[in-house]
N, C-alpha and C positions, 0 to 999 in steps of 0.2 A: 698645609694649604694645597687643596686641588687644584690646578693648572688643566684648561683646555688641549684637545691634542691639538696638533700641527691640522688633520683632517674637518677639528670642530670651528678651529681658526678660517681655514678657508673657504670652510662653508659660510661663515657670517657675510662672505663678501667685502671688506675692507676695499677702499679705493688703492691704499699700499700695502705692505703687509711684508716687514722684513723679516731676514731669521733671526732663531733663537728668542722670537718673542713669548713672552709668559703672560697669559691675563688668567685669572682666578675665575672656575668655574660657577664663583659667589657673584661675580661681578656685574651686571647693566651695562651694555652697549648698544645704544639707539641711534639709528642713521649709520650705520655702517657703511654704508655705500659713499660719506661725507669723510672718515677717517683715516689716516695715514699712521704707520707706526714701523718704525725706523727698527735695526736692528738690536738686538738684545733689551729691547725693554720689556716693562714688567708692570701690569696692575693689579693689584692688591684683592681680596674679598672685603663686597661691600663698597665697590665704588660705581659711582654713576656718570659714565663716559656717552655725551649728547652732541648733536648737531654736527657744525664743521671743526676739524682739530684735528693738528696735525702732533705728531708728538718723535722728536727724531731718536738717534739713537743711544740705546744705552739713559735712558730715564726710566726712575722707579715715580711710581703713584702710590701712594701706601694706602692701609687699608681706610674705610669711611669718608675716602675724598668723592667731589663732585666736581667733572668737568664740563661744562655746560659752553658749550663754541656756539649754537645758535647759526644766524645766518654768518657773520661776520668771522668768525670763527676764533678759538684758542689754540696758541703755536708755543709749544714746549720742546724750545731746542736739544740740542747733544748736553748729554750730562747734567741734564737741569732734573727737580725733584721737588713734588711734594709729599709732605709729611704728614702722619696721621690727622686726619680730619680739616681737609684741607678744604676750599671752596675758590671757584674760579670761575666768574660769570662772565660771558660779554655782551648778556643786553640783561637789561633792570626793568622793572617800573618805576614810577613819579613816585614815590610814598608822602607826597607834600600832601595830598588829598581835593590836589586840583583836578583829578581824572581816576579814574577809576584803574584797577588793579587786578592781574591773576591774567591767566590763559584761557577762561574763560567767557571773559568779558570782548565783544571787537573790535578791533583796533581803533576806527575812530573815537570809541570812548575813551583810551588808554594814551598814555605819551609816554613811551620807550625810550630808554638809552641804549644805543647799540653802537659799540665800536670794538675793536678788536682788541683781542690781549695777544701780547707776546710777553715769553718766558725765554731768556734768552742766555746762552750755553754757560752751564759751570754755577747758573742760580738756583736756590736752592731756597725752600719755604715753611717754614717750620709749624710744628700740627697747631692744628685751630684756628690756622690762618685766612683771613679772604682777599683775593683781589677782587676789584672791579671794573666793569667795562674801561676800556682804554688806554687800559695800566698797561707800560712798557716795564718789564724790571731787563736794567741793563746790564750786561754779562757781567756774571762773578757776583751778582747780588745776593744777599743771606739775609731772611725776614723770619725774625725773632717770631717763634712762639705767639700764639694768639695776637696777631699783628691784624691790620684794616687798611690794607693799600688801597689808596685814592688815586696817588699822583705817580708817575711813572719815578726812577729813579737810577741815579747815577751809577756807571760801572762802578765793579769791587768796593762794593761800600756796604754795612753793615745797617739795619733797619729794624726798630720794631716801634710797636705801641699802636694806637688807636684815635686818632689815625696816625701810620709809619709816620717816622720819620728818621731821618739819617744819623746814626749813633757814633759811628770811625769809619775809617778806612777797614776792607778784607784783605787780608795775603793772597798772594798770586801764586804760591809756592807749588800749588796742585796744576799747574799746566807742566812742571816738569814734568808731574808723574802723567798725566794725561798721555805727555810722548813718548814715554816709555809705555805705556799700555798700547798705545796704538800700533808701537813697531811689532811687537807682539801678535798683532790681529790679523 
């Protein structure tokens, strides 16, 4: 995988822009001047990074995901991660068929959902997964393999299915090593 240099990164204009960040020279970055990216993270070839979205440090995006922040925007804390083919929206259209649908069409014809997503530190999304508008996933969350978050969800808790839902408890065991990586840093 080809990685951008440091000079092509800063050329895009990014509203932050930490070190050590890696995006794939495969990758889609739209609205750059809306996007923030925390130290040592990494996006993948083949991903499409939109709108507002903040992404902090030390997050991987793997390859064929879709971050889609919009006006409201997608916040992907420390240590958090998605997984191959991942999807992350925070506005929708109606698909009931009460209004009309796509980017195309103008807004008075359309009825939007728009609320913000947060991904919040240590959670982690497993490929083929989607969130949607207004989903909180609460630190320490794990979303099983082709999962369909609807509703926000409790820390350190384990999730999958369509739509998620809460399967056990997660171990916390990874914040020891987290301290240990950080004294390091």
């Amino acid at each position: 995988m080809a990685f951008l240099s440091n000079k092509q990164l800063q050329e895009l204009g990014f509203n932050k822009l930490g070190n050590n960040v890696k995006i794939s020279d495969k990758a889609s970055i739209y609205n750059p001047e809306l996007i923030e990216i925390g130290d040592h993270s990494r996006i993948d070839d083949f991903c499409v990074i939109s709108g507002k979205v903040t992404i902090g440090r030390n997050v991987h995006i793997a390859v064929f995901c879709n971050v889609a922040g919009g006006e409201l925007g997608v916040e992907l804390n420390d240590f958090s991660g998605l997984a191959y083919g991942c999807h992350v929206f925070s506005q929708s259209d109606d698909y009931s068929g009460a209004t009309m649908t796509n980017p195309t069409v103008p807004a008075e014809f359309k009825n939007e959902t728009k609320a913000k997503v947060v991904i919040n530190k240590h959670s982690i999304v497993g490929a083929c997964s989607i969130i949607l508008p207004g989903v909180e996933l609460g630190e320490g969350t794990s979303v099983g393999a082709q999962s369909m978050v609807t509703k926000s969800t409790e820390e350190w808790s384990i999730y999958f299915g369509s739509p998620a839902k809460k399967i056990k408890k997660r171990k916390q065991d990874l914040l020891t090593l987290e301290a240990k990586y950080l004294e390091n840093q």
